[in-house]
N, C-alpha and C positions, 0 to 999 in steps of 0.2 A: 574711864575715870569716874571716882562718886562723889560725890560732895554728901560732906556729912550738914545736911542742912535741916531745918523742921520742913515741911510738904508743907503748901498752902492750897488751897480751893482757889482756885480760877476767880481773878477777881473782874466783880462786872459791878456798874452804876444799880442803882437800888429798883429791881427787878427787871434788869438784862442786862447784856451785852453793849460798852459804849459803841460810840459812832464811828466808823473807819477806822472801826481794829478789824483784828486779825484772830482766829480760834486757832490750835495747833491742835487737830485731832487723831487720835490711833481708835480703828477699826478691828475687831477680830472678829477677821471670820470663820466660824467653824463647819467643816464640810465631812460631809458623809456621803463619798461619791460625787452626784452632783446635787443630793438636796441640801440645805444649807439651816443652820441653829437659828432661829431668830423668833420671837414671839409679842405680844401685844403687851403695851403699856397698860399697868394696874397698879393702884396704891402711890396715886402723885404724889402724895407727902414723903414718901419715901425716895422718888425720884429727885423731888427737888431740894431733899436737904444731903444724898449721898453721892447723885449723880449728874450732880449740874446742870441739874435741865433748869433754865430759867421761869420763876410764877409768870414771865408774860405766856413767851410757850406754849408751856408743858400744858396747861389745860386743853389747848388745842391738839395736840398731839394724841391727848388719851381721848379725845372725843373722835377722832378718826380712824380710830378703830383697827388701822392701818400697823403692819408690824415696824418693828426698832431688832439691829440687829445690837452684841455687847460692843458698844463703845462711847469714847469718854472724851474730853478737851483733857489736854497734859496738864498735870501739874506743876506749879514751880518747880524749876529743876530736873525735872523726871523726862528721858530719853522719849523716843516713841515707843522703844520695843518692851520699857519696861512700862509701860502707860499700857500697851496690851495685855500683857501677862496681866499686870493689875485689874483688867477689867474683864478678864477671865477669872479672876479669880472672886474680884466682890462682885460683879455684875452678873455676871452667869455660873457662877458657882462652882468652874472647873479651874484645877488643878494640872494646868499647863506647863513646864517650863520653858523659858523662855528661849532655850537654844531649840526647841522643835516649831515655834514660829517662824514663818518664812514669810518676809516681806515681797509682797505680791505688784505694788504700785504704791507711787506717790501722785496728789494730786492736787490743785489748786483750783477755788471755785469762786468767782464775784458773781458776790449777791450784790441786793439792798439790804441797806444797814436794816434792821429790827425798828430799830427807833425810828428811822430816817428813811424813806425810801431813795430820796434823792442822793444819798451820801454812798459810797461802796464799802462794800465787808468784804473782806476776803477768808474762805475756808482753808486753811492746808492739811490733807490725809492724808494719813498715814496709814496702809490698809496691808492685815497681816491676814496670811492663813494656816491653818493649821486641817491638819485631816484625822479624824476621830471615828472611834466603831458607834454606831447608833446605839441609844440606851444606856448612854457613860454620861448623862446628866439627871440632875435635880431640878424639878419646879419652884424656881424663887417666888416667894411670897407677890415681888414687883412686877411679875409679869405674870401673863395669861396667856394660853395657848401656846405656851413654851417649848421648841419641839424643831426637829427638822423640818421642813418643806422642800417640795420640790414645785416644779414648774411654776416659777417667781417670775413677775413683771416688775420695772423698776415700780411701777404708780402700787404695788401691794405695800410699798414703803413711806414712811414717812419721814421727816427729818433731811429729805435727802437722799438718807441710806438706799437707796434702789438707786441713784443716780452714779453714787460712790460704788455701788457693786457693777451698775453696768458698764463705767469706766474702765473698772480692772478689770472687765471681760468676765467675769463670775455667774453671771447669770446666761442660765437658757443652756 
């Protein structure tokens, strides 16, 4: 079913995430064998006004140097599977469709809230894969070091994202 509706940004209190909500996020992961697309966060202005990384955040995020694989919180309305494809497409620049995504795992993660440590967040993922020839990508302007890797630890990740791949069994 679609809903013909306007897309909204994820809405959050005035720089983050409220207290004991909930994020609904889609993961693409793209693999090439077993090394995996992912590269460093560059050009935070650009993360935070396209790809919902929160001003509390994101500034920590680019200072650790640590890779970000392409993915996104859903938007209003938007499925998970079309939430992937989308964030292949502005996020990492490729040209996916979305019936060659295959949903890998679903997962659920309580934190502490951002705001609150005493309150709980909960994460739920969405984690798609897709298998790609190496060298069928572009270097976005927003990332650095953009590129397959191979022999990943969850801790090479930030965000999480290493903890969300070693869930789905993806790593190693």
């Amino acid at each position: 079913m679609t809903f013909n509706v306007e897309r909204k940004k994820a809405q959050f209190y005035p720089g983050d995430a409220p207290p004991a909500s909930i994020c609904l996020s889609s993961f693409a992961v793209v693999r090439h064998g077993k090394e995996i697309l992912a590269g460093r966060m560059d050009r935070l202005d650009i993360w935070l006004d396209r790809f919902y990384v929160s001003p509390t955040n994101g500034p920590n995020f680019l200072a650790s140097g640590k890779l970000l694989l392409p993915a996104s919180h859903l938007l209003w309305y938007e499925s998970p599977l079309d939430a992937a494809e989308r964030v292949l497409k502005e996020e990492a620049l490729l040209d996916v469709p979305k019936e060659k995504l295959k949903l890998v795992d679903a997962q659920s993660h309580l934190r502490p809230s951002p705001m609150d440590p005493s309150i709980p967040h909960w994460d739920i993922c969405f984690v798609y894969s897709v298998e790609l020839p190496a060298g069928e990508f572009k270097q976005p302007e927003w990332f650095k070091d953009f590129g397959f890797k191979s022999n990943l630890k969850a801790d090479d990740f930030t965000r999480g994202h290493g903890d969300v791949l070693e869930e789905a069994g993806l790593l190693g």
